[in-house]
PDB file of N, CA, C and O in Angstrom:
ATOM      1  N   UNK A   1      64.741  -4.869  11.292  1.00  0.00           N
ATOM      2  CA  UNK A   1      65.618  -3.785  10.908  1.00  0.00           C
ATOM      3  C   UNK A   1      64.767  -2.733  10.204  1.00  0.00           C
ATOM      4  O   UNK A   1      64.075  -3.073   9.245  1.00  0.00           O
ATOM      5  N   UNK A   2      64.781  -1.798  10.523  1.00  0.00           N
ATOM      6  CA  UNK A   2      64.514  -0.267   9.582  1.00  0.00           C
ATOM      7  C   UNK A   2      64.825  -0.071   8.062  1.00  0.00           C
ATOM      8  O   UNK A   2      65.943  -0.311   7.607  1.00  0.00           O
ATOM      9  N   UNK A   3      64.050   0.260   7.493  1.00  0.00           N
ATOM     10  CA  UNK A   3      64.285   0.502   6.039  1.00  0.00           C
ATOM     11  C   UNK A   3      65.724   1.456   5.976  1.00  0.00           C
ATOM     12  O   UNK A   3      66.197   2.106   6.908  1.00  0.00           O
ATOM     13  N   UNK A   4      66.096   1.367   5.011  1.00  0.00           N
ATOM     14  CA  UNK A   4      67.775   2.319   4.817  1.00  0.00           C
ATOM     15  C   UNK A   4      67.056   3.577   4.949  1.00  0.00           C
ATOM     16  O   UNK A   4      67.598   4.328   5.760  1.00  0.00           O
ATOM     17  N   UNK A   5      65.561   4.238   4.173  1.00  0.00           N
ATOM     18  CA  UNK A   5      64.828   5.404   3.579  1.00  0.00           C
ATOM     19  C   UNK A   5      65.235   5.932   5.259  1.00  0.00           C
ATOM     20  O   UNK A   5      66.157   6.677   5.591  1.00  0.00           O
ATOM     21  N   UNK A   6      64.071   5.172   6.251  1.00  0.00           N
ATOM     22  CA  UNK A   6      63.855   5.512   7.600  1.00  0.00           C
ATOM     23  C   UNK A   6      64.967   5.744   8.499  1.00  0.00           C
ATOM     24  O   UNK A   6      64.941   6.567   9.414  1.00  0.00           O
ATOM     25  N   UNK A   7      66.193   4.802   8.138  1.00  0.00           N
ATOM     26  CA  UNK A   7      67.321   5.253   8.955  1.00  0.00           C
ATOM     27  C   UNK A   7      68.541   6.468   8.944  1.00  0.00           C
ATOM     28  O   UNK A   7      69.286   6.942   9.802  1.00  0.00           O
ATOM     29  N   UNK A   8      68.240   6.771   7.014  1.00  0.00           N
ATOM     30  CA  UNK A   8      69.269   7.795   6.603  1.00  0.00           C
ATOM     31  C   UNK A   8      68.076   9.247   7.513  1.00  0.00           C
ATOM     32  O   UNK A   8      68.701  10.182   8.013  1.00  0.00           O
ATOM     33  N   UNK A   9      66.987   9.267   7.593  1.00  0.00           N
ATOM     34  CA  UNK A   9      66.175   9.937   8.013  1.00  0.00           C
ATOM     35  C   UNK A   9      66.324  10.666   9.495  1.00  0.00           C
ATOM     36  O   UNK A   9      66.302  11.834   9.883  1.00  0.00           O
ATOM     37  N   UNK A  10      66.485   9.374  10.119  1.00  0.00           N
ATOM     38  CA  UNK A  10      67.447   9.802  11.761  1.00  0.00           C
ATOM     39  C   UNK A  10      68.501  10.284  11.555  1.00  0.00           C
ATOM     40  O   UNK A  10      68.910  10.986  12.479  1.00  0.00           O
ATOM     41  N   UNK A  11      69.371  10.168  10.382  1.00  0.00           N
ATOM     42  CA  UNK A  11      70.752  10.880  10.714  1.00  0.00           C
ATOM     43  C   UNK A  11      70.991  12.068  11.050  1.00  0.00           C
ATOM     44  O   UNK A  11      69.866  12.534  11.231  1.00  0.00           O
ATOM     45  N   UNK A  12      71.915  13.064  11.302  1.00  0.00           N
ATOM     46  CA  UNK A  12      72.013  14.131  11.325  1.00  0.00           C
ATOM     47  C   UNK A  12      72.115  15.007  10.093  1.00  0.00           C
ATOM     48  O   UNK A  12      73.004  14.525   9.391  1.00  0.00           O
ATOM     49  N   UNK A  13      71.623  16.025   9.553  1.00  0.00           N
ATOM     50  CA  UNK A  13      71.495  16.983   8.113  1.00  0.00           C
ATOM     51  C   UNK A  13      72.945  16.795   7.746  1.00  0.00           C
ATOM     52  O   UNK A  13      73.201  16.436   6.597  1.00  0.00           O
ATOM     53  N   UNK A  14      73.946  17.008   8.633  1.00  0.00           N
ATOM     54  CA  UNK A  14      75.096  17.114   8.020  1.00  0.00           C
ATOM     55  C   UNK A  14      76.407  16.209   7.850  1.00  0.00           C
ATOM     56  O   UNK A  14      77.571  16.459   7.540  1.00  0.00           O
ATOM     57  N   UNK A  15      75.614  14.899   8.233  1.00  0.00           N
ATOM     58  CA  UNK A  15      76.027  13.798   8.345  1.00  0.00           C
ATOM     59  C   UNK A  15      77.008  13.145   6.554  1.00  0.00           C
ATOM     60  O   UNK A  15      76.528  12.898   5.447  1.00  0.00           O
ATOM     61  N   UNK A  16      78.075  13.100   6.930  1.00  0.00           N
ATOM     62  CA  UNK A  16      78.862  13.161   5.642  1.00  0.00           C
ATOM     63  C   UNK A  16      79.481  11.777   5.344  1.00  0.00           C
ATOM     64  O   UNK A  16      80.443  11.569   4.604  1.00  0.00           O
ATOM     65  N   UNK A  17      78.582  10.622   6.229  1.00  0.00           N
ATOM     66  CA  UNK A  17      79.270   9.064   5.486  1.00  0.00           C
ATOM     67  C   UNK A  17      78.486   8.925   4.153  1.00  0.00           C
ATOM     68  O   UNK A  17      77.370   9.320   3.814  1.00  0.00           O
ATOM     69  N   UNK A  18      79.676   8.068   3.374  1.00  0.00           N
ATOM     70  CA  UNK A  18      78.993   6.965   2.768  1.00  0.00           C
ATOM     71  C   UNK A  18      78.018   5.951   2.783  1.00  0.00           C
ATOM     72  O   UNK A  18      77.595   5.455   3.827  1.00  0.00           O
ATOM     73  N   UNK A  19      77.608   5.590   1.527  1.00  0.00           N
ATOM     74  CA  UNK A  19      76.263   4.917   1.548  1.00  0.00           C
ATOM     75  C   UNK A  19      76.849   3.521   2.434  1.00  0.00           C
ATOM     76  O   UNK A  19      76.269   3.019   3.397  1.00  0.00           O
ATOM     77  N   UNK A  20      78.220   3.026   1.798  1.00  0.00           N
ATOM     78  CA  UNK A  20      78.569   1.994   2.440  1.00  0.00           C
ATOM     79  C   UNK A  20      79.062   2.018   3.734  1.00  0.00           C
ATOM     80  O   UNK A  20      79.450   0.961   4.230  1.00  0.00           O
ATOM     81  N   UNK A  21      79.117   3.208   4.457  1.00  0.00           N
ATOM     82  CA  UNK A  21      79.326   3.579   5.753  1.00  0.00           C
ATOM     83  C   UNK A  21      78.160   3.382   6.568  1.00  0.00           C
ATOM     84  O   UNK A  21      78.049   2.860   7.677  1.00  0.00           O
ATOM     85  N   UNK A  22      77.296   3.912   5.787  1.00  0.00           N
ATOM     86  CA  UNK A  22      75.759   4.134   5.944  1.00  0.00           C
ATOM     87  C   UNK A  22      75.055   2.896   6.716  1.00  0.00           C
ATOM     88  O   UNK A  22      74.594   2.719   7.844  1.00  0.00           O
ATOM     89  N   UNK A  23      75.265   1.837   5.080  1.00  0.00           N
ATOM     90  CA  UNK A  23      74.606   1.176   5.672  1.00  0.00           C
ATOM     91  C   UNK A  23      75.496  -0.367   6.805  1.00  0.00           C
ATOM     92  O   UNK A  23      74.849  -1.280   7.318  1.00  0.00           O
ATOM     93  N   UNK A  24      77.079  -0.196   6.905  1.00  0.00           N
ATOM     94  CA  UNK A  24      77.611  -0.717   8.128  1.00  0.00           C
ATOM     95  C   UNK A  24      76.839  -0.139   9.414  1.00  0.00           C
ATOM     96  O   UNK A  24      76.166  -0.666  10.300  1.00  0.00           O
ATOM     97  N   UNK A  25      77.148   0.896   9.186  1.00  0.00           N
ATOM     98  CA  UNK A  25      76.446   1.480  10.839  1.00  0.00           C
ATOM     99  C   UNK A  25      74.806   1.119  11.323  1.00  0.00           C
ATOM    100  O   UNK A  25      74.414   0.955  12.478  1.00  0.00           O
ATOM    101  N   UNK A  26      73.930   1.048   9.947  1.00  0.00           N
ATOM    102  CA  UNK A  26      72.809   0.259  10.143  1.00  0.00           C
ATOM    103  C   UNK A  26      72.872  -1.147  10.749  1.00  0.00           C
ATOM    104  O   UNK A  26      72.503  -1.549  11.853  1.00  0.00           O
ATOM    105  N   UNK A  27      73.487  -1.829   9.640  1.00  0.00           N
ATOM    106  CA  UNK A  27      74.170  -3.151  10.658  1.00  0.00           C
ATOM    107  C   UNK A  27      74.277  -3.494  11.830  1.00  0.00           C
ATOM    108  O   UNK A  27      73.463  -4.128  12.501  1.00  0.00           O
ATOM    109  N   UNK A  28      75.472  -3.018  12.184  1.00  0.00           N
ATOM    110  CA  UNK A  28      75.886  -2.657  13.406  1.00  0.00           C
ATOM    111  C   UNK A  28      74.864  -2.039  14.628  1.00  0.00           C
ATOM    112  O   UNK A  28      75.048  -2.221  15.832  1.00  0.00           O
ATOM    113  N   UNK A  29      74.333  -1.673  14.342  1.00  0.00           N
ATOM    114  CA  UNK A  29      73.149  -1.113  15.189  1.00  0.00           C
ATOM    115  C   UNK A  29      72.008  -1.925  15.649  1.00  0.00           C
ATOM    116  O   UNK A  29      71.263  -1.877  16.627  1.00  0.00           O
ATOM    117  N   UNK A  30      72.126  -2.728  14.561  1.00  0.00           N
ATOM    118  CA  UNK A  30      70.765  -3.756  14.379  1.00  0.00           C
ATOM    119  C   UNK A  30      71.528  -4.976  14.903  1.00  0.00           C
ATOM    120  O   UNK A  30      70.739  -5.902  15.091  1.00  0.00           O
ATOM    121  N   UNK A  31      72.758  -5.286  15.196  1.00  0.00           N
ATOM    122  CA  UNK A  31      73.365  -6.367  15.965  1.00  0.00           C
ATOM    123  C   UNK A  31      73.248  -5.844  17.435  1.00  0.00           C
ATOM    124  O   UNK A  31      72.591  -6.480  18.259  1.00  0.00           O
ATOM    125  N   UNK A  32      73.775  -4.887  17.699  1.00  0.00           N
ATOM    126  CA  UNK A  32      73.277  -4.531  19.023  1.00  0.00           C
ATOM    127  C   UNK A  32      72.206  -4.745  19.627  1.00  0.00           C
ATOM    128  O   UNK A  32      72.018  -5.502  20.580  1.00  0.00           O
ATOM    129  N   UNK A  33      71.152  -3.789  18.847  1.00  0.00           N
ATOM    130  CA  UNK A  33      69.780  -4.159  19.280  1.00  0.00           C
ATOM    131  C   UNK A  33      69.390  -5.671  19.681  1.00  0.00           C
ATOM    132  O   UNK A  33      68.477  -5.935  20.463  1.00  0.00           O
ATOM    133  N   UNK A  34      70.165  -6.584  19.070  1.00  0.00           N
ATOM    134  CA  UNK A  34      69.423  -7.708  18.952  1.00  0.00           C
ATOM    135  C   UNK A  34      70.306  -8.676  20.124  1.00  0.00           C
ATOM    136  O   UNK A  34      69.944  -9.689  20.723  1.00  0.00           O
ATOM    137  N   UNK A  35      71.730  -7.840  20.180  1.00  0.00           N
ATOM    138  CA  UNK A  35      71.982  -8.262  21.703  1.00  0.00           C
ATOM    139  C   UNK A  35      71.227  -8.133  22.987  1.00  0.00           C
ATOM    140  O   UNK A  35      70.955  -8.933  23.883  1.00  0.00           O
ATOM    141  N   UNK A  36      70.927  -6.625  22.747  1.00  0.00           N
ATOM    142  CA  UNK A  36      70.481  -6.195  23.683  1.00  0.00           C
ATOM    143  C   UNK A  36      69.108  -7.084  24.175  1.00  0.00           C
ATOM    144  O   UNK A  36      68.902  -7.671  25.236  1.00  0.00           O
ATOM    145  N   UNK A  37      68.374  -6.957  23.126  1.00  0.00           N
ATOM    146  CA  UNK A  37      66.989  -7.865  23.433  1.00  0.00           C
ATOM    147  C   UNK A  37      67.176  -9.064  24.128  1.00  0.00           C
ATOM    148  O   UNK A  37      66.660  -9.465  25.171  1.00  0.00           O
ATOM    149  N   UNK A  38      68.270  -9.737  23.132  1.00  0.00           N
ATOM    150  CA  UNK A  38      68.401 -11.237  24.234  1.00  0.00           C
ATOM    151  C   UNK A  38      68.592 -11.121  25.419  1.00  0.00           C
ATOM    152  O   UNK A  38      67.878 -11.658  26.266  1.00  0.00           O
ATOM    153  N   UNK A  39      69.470 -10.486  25.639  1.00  0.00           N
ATOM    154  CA  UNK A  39      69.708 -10.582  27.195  1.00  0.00           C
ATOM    155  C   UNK A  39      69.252 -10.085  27.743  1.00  0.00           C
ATOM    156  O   UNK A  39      69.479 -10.278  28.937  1.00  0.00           O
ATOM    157  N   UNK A  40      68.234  -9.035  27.375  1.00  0.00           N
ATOM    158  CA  UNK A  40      66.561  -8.802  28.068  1.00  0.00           C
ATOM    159  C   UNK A  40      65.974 -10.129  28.431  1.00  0.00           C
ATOM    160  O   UNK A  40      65.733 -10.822  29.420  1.00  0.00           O
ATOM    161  N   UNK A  41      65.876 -10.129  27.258  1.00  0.00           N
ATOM    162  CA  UNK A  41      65.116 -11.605  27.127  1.00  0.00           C
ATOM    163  C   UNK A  41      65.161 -12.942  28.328  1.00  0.00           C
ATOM    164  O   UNK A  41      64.213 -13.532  28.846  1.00  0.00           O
ATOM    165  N   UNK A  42      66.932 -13.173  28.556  1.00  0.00           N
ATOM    166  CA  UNK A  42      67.486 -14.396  29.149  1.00  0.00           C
ATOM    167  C   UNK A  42      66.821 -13.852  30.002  1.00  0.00           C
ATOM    168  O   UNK A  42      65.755 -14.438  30.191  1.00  0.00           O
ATOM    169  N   UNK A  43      67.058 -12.518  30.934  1.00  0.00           N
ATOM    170  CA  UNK A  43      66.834 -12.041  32.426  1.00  0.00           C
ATOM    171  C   UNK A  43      65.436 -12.146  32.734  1.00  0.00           C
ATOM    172  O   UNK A  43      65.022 -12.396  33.866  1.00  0.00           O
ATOM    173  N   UNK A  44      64.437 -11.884  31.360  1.00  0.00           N
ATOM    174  CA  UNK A  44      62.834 -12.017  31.670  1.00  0.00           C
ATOM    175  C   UNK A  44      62.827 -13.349  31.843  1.00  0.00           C
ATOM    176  O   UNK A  44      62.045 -13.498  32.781  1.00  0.00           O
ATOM    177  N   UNK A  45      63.338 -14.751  31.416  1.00  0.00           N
ATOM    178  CA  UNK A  45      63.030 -16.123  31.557  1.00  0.00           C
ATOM    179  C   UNK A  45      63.528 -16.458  32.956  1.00  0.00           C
ATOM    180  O   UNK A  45      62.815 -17.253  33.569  1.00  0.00           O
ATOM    181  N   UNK A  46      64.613 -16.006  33.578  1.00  0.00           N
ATOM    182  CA  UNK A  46      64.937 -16.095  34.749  1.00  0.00           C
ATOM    183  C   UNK A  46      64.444 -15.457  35.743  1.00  0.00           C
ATOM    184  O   UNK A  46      64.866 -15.741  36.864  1.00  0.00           O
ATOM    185  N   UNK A  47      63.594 -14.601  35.612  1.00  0.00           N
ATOM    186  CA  UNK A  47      63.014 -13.772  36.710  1.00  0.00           C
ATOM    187  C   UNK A  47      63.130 -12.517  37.327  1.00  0.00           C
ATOM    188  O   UNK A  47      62.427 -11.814  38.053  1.00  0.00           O
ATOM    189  N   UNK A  48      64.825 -12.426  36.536  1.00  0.00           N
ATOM    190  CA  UNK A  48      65.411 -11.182  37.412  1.00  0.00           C
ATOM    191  C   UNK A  48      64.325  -9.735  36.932  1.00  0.00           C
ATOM    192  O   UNK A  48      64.612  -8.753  37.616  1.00  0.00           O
ATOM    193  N   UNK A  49      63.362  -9.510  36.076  1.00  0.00           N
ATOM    194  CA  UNK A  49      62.961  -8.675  35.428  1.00  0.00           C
ATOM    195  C   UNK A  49      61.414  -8.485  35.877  1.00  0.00           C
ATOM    196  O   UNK A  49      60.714  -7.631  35.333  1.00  0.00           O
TER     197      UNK A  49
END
């Protein structure tokens, strides 16, 4: 996961959540990602990739 510093950094200038908004959506982002990888992942062990 990305430091909070590095991710409030990508946001947009006028980006108006909360810190605790903030850092859900970090979360959330970082669960994805980590979907996403696996099932990269499964498809590289199976071949399809």
């Amino acid at each position: 996961m990305i430091s909070l510093k590095e991710f409030k950094k990508a946001l947009p200038a006028d980006c108006n959540l909360t810190e605790e908004e903030i850092l859900k959506l970090r979360e959330n982002q970082d669960k994805h990602a980590e979907i996403f990888f696996n099932m990269w992942l499964e498809d590289r062990k199976k071949g399809n990739i």
